[in-house]
PDB file with one MODEL, atoms N, CA, C and O in Angstrom:
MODEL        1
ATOM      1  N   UNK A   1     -17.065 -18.726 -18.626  1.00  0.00           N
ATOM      2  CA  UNK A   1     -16.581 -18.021 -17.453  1.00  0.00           C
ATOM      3  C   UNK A   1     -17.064 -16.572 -17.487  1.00  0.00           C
ATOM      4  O   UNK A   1     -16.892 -15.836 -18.459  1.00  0.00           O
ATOM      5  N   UNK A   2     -17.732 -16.182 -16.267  1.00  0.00           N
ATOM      6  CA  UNK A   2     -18.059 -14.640 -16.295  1.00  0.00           C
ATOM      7  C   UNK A   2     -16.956 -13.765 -16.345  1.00  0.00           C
ATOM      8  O   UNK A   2     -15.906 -14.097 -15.796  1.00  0.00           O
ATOM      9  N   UNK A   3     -17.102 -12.276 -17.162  1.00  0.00           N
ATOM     10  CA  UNK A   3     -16.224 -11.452 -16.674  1.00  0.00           C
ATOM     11  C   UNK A   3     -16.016 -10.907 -15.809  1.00  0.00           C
ATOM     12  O   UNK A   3     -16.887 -11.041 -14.949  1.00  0.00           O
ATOM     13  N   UNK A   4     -14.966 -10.084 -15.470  1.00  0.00           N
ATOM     14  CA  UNK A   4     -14.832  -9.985 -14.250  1.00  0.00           C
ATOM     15  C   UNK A   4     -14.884  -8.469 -14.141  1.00  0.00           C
ATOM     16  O   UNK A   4     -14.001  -7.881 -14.766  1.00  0.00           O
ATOM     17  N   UNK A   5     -15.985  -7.530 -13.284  1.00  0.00           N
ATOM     18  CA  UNK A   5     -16.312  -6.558 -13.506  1.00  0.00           C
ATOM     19  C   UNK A   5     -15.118  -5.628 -12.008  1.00  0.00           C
ATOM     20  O   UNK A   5     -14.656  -6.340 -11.116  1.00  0.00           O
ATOM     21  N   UNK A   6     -14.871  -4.321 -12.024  1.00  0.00           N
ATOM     22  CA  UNK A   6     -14.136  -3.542 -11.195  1.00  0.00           C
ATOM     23  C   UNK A   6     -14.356  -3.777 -10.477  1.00  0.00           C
ATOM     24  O   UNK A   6     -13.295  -4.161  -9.985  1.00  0.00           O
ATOM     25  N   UNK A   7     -15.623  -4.005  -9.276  1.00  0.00           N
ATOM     26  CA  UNK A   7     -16.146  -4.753  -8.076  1.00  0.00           C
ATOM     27  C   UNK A   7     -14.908  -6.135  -7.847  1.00  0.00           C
ATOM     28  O   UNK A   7     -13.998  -6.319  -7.039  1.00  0.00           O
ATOM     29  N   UNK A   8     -15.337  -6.745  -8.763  1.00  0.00           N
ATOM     30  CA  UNK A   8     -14.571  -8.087  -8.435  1.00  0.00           C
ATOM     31  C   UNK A   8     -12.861  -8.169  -7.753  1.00  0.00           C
ATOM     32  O   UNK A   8     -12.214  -9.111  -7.296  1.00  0.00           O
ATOM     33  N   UNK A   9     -12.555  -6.762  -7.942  1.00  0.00           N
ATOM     34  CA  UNK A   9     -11.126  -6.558  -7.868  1.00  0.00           C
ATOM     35  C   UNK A   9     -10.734  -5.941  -6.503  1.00  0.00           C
ATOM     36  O   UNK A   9      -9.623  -5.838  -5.984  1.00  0.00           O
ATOM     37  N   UNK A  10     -11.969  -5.557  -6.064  1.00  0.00           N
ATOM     38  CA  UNK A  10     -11.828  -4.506  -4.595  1.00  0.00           C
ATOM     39  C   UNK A  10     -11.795  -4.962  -3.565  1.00  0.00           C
ATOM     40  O   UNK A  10     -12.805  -5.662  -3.487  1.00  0.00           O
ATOM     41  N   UNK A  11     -11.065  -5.042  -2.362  1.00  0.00           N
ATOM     42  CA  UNK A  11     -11.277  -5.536  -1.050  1.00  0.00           C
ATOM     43  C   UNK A  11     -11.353  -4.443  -0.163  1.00  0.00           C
ATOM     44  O   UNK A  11     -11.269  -3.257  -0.482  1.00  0.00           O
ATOM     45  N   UNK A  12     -11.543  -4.978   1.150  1.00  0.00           N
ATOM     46  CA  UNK A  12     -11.731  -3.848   1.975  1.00  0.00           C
ATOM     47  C   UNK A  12     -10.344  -3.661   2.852  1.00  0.00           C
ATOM     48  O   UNK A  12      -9.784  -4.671   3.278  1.00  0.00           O
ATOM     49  N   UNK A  13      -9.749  -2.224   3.139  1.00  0.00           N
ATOM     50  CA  UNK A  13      -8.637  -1.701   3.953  1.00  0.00           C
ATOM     51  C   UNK A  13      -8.612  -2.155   5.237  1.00  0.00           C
ATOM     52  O   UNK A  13      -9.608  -1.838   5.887  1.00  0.00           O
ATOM     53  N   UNK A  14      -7.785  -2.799   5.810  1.00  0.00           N
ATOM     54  CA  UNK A  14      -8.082  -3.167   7.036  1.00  0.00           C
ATOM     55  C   UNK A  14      -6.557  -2.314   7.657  1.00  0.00           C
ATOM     56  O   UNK A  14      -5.585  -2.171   6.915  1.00  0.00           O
ATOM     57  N   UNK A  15      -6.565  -1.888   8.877  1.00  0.00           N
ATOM     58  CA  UNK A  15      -5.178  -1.230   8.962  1.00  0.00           C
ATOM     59  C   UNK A  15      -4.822  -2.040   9.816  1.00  0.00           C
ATOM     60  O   UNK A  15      -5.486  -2.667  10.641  1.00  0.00           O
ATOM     61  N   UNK A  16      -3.544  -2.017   9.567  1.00  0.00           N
ATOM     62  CA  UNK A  16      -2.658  -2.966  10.265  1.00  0.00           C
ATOM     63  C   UNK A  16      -2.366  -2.838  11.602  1.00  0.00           C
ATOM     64  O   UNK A  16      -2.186  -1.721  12.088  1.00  0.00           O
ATOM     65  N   UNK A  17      -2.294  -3.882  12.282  1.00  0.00           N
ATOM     66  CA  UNK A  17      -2.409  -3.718  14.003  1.00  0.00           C
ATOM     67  C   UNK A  17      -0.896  -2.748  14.576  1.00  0.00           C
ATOM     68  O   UNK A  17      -0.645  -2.045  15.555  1.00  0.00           O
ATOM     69  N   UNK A  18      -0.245  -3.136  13.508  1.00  0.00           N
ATOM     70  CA  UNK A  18       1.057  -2.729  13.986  1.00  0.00           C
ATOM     71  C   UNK A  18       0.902  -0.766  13.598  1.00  0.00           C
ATOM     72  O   UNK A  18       1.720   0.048  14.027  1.00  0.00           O
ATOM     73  N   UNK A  19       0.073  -0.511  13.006  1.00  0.00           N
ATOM     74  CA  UNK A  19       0.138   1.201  12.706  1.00  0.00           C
ATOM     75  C   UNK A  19      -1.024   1.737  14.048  1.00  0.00           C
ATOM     76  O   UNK A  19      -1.121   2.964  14.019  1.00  0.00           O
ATOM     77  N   UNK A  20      -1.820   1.146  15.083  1.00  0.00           N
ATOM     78  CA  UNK A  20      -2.382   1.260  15.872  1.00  0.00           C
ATOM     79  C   UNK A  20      -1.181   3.011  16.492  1.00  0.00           C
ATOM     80  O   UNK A  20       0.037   3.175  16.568  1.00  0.00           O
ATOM     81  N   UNK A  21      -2.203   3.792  16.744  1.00  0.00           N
ATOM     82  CA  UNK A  21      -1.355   5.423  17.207  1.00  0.00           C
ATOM     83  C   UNK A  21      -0.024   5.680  16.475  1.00  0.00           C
ATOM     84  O   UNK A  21       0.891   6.174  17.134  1.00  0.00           O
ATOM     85  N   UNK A  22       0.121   5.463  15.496  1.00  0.00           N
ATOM     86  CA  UNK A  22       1.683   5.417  14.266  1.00  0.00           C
ATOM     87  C   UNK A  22       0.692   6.830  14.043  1.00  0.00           C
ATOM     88  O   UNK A  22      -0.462   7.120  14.357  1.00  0.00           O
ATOM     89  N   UNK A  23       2.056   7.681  13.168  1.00  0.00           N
ATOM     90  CA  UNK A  23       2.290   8.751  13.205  1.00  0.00           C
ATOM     91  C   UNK A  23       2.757   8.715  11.764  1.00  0.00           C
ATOM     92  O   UNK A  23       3.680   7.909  11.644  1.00  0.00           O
ATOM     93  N   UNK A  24       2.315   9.532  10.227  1.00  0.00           N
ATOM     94  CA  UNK A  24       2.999   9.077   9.396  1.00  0.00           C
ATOM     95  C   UNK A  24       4.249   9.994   9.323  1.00  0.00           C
ATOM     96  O   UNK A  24       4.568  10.929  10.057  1.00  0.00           O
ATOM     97  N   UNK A  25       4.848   9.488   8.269  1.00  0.00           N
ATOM     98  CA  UNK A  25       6.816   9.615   8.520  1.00  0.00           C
ATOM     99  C   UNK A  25       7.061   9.814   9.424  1.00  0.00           C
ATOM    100  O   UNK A  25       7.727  10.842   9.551  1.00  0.00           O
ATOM    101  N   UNK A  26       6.679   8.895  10.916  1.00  0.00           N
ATOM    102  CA  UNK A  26       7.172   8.968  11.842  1.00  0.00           C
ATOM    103  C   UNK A  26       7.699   7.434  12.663  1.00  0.00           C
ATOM    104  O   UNK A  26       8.236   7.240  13.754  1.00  0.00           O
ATOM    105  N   UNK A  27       7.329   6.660  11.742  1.00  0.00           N
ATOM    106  CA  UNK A  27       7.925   5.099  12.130  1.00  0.00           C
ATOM    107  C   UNK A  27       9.087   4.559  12.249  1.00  0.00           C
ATOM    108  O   UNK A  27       9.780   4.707  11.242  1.00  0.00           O
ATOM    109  N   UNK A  28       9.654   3.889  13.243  1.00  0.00           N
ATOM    110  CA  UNK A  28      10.254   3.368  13.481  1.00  0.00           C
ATOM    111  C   UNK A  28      11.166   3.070  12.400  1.00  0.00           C
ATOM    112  O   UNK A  28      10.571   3.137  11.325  1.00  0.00           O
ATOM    113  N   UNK A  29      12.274   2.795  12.290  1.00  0.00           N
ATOM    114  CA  UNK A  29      13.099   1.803  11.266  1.00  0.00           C
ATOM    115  C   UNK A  29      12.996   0.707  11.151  1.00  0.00           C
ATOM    116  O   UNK A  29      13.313   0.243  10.056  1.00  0.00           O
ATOM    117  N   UNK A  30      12.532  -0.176  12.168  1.00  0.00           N
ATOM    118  CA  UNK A  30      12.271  -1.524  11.976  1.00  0.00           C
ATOM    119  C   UNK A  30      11.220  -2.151  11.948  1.00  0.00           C
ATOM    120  O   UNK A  30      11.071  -3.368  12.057  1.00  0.00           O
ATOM    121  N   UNK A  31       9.959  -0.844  11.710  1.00  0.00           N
ATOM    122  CA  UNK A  31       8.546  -1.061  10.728  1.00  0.00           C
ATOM    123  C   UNK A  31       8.727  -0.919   9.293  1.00  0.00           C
ATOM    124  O   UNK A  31       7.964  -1.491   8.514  1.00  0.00           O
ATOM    125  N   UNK A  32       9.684  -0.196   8.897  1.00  0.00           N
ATOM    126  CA  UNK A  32       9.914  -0.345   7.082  1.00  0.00           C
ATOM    127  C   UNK A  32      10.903  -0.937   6.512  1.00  0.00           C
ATOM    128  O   UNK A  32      11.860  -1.538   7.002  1.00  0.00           O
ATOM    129  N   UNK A  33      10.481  -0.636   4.969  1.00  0.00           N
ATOM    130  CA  UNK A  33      11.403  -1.733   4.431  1.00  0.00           C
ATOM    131  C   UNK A  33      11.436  -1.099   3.173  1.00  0.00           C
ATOM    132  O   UNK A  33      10.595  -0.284   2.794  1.00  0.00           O
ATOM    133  N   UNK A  34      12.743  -1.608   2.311  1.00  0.00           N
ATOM    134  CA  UNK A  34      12.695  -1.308   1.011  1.00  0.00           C
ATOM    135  C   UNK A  34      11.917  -2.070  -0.036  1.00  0.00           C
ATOM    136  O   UNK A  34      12.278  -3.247  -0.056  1.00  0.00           O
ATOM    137  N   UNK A  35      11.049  -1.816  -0.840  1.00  0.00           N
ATOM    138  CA  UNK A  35      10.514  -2.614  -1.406  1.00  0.00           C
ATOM    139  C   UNK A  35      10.177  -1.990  -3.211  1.00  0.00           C
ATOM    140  O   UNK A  35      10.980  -1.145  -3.606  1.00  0.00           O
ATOM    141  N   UNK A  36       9.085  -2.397  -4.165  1.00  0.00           N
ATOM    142  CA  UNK A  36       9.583  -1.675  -5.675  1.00  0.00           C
ATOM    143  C   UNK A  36       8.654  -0.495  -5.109  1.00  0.00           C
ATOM    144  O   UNK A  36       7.633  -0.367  -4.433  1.00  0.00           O
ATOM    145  N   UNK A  37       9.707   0.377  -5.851  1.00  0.00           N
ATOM    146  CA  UNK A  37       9.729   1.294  -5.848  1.00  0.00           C
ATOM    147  C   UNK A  37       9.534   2.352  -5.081  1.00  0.00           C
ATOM    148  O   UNK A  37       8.934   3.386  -5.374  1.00  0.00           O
ATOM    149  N   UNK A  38      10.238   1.967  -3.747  1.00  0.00           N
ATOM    150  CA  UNK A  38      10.419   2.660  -2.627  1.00  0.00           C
ATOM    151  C   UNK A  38      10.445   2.054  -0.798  1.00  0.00           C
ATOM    152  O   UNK A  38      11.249   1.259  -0.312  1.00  0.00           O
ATOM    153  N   UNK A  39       9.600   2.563  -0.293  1.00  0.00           N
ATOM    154  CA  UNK A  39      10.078   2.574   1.352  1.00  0.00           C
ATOM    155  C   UNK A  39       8.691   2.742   1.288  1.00  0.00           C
ATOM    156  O   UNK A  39       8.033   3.601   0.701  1.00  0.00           O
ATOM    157  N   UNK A  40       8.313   1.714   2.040  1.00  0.00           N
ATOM    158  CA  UNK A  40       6.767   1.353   2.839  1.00  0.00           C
ATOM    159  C   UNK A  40       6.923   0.410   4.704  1.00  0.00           C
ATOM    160  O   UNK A  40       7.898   0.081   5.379  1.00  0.00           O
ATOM    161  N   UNK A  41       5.929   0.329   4.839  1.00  0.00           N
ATOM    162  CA  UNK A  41       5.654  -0.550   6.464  1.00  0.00           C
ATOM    163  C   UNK A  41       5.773  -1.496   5.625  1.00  0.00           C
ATOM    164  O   UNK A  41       5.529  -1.456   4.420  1.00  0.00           O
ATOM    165  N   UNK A  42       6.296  -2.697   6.486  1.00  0.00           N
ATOM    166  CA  UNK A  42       6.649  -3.556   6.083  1.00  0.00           C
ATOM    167  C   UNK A  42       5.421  -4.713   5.886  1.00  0.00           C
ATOM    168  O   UNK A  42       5.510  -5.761   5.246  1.00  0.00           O
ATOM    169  N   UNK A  43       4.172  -4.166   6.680  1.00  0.00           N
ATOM    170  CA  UNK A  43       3.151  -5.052   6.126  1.00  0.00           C
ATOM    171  C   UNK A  43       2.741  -4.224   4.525  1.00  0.00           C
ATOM    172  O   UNK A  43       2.919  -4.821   3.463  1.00  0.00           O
ATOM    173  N   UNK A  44       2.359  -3.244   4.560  1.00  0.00           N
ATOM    174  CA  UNK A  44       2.379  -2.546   3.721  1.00  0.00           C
ATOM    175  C   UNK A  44       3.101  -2.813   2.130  1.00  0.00           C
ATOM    176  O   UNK A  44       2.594  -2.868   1.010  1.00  0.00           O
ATOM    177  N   UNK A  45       3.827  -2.882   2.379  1.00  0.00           N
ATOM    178  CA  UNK A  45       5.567  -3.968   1.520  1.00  0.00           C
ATOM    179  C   UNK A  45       5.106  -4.949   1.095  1.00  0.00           C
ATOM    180  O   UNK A  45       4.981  -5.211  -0.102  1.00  0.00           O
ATOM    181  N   UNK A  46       4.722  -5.772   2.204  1.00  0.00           N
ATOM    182  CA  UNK A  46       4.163  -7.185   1.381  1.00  0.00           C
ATOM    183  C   UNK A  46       2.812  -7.432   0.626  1.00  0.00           C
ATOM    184  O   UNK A  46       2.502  -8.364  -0.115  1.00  0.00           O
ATOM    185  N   UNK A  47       2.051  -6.262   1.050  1.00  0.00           N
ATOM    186  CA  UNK A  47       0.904  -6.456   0.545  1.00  0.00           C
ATOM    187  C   UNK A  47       1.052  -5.703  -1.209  1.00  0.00           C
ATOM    188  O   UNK A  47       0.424  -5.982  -2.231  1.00  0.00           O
ATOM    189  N   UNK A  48       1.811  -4.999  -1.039  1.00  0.00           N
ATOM    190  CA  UNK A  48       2.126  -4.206  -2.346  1.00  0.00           C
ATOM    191  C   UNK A  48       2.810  -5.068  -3.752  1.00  0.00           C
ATOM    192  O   UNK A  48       2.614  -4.975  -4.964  1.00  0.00           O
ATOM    193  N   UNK A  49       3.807  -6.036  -2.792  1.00  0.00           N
ATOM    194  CA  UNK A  49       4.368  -7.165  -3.528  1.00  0.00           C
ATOM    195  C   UNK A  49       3.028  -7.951  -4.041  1.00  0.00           C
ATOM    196  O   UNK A  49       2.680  -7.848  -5.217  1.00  0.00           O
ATOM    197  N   UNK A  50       2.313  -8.718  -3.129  1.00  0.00           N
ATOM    198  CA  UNK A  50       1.780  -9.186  -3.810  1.00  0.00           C
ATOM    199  C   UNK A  50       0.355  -8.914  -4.693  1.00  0.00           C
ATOM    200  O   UNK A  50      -0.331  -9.733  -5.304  1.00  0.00           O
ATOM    201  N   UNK A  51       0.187  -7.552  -4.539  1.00  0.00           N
ATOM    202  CA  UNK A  51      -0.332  -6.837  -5.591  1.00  0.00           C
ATOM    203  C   UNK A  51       0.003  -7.018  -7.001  1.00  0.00           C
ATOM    204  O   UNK A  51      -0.720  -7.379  -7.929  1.00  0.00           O
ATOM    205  N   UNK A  52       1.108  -6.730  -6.983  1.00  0.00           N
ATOM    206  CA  UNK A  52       2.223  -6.609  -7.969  1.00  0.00           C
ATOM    207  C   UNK A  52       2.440  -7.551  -9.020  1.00  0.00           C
ATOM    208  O   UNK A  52       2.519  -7.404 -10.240  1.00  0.00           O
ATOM    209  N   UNK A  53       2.544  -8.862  -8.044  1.00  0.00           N
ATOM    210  CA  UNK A  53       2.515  -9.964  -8.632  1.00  0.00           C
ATOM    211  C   UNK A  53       1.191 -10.894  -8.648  1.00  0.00           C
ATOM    212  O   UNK A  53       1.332 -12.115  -8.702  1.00  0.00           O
ATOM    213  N   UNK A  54       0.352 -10.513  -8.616  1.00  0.00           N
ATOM    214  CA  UNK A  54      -0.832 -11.151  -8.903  1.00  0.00           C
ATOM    215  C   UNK A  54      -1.346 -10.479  -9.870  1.00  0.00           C
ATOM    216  O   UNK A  54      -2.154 -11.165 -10.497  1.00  0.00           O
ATOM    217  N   UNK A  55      -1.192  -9.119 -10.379  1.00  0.00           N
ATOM    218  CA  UNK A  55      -1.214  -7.998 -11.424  1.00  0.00           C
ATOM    219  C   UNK A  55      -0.571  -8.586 -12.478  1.00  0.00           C
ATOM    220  O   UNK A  55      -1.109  -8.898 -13.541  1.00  0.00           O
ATOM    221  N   UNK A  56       0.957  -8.786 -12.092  1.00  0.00           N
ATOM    222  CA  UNK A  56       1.530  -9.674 -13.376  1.00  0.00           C
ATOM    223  C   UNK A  56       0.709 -10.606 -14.215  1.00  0.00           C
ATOM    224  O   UNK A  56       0.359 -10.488 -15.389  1.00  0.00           O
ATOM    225  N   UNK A  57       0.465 -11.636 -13.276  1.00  0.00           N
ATOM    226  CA  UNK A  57      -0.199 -13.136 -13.687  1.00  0.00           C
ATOM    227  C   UNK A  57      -1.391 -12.640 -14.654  1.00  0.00           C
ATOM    228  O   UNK A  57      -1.716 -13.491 -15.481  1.00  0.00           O
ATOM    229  N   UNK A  58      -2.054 -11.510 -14.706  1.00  0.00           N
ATOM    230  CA  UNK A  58      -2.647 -11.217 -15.774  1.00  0.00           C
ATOM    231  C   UNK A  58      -2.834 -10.120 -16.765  1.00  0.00           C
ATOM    232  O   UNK A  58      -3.838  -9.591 -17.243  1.00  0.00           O
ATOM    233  N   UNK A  59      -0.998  -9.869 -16.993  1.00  0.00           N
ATOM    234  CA  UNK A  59      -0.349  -9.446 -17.402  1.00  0.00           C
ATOM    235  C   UNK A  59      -0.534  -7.893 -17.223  1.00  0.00           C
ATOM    236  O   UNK A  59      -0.364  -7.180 -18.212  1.00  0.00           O
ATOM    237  N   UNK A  60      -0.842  -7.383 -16.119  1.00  0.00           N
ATOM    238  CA  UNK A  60      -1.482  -5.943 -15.868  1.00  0.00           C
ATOM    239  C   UNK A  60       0.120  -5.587 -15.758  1.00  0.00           C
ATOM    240  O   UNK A  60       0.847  -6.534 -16.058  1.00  0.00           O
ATOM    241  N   UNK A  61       0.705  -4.518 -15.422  1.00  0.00           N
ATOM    242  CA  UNK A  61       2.133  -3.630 -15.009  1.00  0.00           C
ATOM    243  C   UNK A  61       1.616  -2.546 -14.012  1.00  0.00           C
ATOM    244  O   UNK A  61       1.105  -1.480 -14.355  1.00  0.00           O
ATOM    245  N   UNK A  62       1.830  -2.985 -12.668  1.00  0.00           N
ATOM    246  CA  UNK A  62       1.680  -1.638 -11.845  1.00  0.00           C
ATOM    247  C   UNK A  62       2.813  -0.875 -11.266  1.00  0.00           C
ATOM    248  O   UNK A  62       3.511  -1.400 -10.399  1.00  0.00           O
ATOM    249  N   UNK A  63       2.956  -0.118 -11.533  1.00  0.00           N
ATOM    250  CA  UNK A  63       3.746   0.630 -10.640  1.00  0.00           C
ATOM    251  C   UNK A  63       3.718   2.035  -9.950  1.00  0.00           C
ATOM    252  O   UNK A  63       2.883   2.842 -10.359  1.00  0.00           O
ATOM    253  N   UNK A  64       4.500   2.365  -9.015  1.00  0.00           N
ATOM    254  CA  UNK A  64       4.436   3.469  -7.937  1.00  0.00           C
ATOM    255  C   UNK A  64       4.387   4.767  -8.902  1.00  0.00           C
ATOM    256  O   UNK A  64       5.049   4.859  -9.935  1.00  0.00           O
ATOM    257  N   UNK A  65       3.634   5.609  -8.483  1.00  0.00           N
ATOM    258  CA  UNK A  65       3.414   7.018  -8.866  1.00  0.00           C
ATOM    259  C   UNK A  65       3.845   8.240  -7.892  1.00  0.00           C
ATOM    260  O   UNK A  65       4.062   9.353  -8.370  1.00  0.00           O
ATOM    261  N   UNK A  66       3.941   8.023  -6.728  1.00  0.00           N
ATOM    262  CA  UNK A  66       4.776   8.693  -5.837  1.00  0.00           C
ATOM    263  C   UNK A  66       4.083   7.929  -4.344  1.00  0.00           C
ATOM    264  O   UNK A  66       3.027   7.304  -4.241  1.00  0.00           O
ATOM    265  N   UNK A  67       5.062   8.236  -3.338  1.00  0.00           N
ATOM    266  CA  UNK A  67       4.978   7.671  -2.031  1.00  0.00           C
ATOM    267  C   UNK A  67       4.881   9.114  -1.190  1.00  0.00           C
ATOM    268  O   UNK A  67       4.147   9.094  -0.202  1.00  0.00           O
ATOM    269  N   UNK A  68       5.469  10.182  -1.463  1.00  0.00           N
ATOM    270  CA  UNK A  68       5.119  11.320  -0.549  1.00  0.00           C
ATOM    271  C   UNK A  68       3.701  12.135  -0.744  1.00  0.00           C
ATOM    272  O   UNK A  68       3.184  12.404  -1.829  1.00  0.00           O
ATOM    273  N   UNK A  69       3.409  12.324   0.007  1.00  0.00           N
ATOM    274  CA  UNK A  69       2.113  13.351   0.309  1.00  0.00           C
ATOM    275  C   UNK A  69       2.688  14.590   1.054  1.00  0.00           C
ATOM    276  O   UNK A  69       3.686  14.755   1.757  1.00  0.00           O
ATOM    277  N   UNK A  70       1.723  15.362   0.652  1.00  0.00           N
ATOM    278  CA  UNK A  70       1.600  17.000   1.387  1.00  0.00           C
ATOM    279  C   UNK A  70       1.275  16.579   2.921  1.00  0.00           C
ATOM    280  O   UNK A  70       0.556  15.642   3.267  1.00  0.00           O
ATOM    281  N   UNK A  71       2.086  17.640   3.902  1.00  0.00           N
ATOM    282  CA  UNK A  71       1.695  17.668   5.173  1.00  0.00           C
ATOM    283  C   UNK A  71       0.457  17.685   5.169  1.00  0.00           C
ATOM    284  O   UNK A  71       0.087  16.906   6.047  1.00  0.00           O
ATOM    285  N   UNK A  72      -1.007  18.470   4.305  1.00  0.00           N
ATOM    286  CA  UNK A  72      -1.913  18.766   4.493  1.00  0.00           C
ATOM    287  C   UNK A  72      -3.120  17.025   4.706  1.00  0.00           C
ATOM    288  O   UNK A  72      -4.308  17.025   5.029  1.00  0.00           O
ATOM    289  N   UNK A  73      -2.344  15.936   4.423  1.00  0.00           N
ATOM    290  CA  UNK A  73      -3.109  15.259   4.121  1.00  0.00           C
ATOM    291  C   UNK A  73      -3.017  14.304   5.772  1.00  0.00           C
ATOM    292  O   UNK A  73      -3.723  13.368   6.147  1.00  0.00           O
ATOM    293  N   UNK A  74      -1.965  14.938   6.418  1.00  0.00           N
ATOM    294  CA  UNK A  74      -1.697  14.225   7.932  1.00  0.00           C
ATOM    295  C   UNK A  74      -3.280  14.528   8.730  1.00  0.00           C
ATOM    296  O   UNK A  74      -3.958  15.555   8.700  1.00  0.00           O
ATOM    297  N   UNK A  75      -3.587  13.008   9.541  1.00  0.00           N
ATOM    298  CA  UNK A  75      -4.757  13.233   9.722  1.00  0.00           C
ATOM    299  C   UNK A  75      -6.190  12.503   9.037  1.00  0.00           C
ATOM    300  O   UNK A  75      -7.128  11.785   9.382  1.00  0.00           O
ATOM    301  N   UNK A  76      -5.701  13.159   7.924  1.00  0.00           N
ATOM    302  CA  UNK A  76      -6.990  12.535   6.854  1.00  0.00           C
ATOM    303  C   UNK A  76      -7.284  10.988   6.369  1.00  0.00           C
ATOM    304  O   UNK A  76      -6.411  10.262   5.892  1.00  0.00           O
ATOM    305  N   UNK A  77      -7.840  10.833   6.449  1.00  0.00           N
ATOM    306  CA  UNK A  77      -8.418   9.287   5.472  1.00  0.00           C
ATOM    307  C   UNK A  77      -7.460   9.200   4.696  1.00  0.00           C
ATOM    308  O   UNK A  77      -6.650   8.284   4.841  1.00  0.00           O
ATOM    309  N   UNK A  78      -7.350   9.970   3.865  1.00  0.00           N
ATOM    310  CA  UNK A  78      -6.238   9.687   2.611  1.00  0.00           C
ATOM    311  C   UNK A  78      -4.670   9.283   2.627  1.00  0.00           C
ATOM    312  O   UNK A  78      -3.843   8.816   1.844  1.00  0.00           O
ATOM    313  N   UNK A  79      -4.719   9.610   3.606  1.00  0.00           N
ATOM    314  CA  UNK A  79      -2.883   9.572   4.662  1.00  0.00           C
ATOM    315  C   UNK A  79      -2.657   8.187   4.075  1.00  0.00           C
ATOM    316  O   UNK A  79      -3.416   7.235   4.251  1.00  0.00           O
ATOM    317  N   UNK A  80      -1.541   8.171   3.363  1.00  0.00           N
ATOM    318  CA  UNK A  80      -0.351   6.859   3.270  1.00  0.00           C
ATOM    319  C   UNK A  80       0.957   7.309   3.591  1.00  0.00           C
ATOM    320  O   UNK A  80       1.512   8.405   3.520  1.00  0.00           O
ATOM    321  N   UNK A  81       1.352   6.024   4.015  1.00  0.00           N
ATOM    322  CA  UNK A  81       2.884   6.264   4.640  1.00  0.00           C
ATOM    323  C   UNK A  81       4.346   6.039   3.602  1.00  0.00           C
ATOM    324  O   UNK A  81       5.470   6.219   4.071  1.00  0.00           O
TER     325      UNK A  81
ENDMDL
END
């Protein structure tokens, strides 16, 4: 079996139809959700879950490093919610 090089691990960002003109920390309540280790969109949420747990299965441990950003980053590419 080949190894499996950092490439192999990457997909591409697709943004979610539902953040179409979203505003960050400006969503709705019934676009988020509680999820580990914090408050995300709820697609967002699930995709993080199963990050998480597909990380497990080969025995990786991920977890959250912070969810807030600087106002300065509103706007930018880098923007998470």
């Amino acid at each position: 079996m080949k190894d499996k090089l950092a490439w192999d691990y990457i997909v591409p960002v697709v943004l979610c139809k539902h953040l179409k003109n979203a505003r960050p920390g400006r969503l709705a309540p019934t676009k988020i959700r509680k999820t580990i280790g914090g408050v995300l969109h709820h697609c967002a949420a699930d995709a993080w879950e199963a990050m998480v747990d597909a990380a497990g299965k080969e025995q990786i441990v991920l977890k959250p490093t912070s969810s807030r950003r600087h106002v300065s980053y509103i706007g930018s590419t880098a923007c998470w919610l």
